[in-house]
N, C-alpha and C positions, 0 to 999 in steps of 0.2 A: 344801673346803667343799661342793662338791658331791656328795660321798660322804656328806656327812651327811644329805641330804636325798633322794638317788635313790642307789639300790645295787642292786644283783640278785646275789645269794650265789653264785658259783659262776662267773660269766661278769664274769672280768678286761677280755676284748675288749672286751664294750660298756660296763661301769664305765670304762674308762680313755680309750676315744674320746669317750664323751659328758664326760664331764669335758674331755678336750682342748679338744672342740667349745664346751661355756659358757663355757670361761673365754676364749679367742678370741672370740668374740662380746662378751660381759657385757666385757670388757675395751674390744673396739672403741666399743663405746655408751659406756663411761664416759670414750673421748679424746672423743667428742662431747658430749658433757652437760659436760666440765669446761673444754676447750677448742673446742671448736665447731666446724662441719662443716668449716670451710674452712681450720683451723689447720695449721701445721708440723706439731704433735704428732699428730696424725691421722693427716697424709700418712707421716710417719715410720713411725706405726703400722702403718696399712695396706701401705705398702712391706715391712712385715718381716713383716707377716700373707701377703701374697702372694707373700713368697720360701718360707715356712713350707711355701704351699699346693704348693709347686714340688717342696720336699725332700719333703712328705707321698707324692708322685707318685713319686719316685723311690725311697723306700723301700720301696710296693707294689709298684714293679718288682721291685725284690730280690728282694722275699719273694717273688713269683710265678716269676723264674727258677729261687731256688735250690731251691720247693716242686716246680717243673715236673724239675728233675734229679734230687732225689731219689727222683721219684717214677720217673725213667727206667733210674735208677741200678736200684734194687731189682726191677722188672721185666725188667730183664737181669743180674739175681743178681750186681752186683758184689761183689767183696769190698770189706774196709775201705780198704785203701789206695789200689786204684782209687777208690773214691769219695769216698777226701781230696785224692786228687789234679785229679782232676775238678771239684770243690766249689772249689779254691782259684781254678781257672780260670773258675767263674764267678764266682767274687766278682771274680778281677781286672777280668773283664770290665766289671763292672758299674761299678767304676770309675771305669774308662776312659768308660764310658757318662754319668757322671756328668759330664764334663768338654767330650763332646762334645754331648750331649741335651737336661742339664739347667740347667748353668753359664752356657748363654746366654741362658736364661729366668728370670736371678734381675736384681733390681732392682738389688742390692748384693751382687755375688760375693764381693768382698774376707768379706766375713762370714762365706765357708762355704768357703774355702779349704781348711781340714783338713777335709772331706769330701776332698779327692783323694790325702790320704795316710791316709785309714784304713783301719785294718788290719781288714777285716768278719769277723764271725764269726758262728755261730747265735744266738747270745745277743745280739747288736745288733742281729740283723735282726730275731729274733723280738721284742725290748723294743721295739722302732721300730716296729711294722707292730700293734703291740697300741694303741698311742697313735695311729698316726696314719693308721690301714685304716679306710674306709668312713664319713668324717664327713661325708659327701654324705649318708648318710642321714637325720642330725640337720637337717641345711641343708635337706634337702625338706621335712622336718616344719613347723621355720621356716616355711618359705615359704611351706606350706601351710595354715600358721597366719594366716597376714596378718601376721607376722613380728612378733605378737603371743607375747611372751619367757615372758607367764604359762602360756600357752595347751602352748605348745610344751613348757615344761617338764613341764607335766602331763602331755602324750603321754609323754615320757621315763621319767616314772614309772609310766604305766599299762603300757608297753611292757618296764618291768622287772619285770613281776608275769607278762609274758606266758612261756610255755615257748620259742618263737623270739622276740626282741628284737627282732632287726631285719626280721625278717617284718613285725612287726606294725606298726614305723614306717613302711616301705614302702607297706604296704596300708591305713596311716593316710592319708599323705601320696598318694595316689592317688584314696583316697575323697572326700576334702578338696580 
């Protein structure tokens, strides 16, 4: 729904984190308005919003190790198979990272179990890290809004007209 009302043609990344971003929030407010601040259904909420924020962190790790070796990779001319080989080693690592870094920082591990046996590829990490990269930006705007949801949204949309996106919520959220 929120692609029908903010969209910027061209730029998946910030269509599909501000979308993550409203419906995480507009979700949270509506266990408060339906169940109330101090209800189960909240704490549940917010318990799986804040394991969310754990796996979003761990994902941006990924994408940042596996961007940082390819980019190491190809400045030292590997070939292909060096750099499949390579690549799987950091994915295992990452893993592994996941089990030691992030597993202890979740509310309710049992839920994300199969994060330690999957099998990463380009195509998860780059699909994960287009949803779940940089929604601290939308959250500053927020804030900077007085956490006013009309307000904010309207940056979102003035910020999808902009040529940088998240320039511009940055430098919204600062002037603010």
């Amino acid at each position: 729904m929120t692609h029908a009302t903010i969209y910027k043609s061209g730029d998946a990344d910030f269509n599909e984190a501000m979308a993550t971003f409203v419906g995480r929030t507009a979700a949270q407010r509506f266990f408060v308005a339906r169940y109330g601040a101090d209800s189960d259904e909240l704490k549940a909420a917010m318990d799986r919003y804040d394991d969310e924020a754990v796996i979003d962190d761990f994902v941006v790790r990924l994408f940042t190790d596996a961007k940082a070796y390819y980019e190491a990779a190809a400045a030292r001319g590997d070939d292909r198979e060096t750099i499949i080989a390579g690549r799987d080693a950091v994915f295992d690592a990452s893993v592994a990272s996941f089990a030691s870094d992030y597993e202890p920082k979740l509310k309710k591990p049992d839920d994300w179990t199969r994060l330690r046996s999957l099998k990463i590829n380009n195509a998860i990490i780059l699909g994960g890290v287009r949803y779940q990269a940089g929604l601290s930006d939308f959250a500053d705007v927020l804030a900077a809004a007085g956490d006013d949801f009309p307000i904010a949204l309207q940056v979102f949309s003035d910020a999808a007209k902009a040529a940088d996106s998240r320039s511009y919520l940055r430098q919204w959220a600062m002037e603010h």
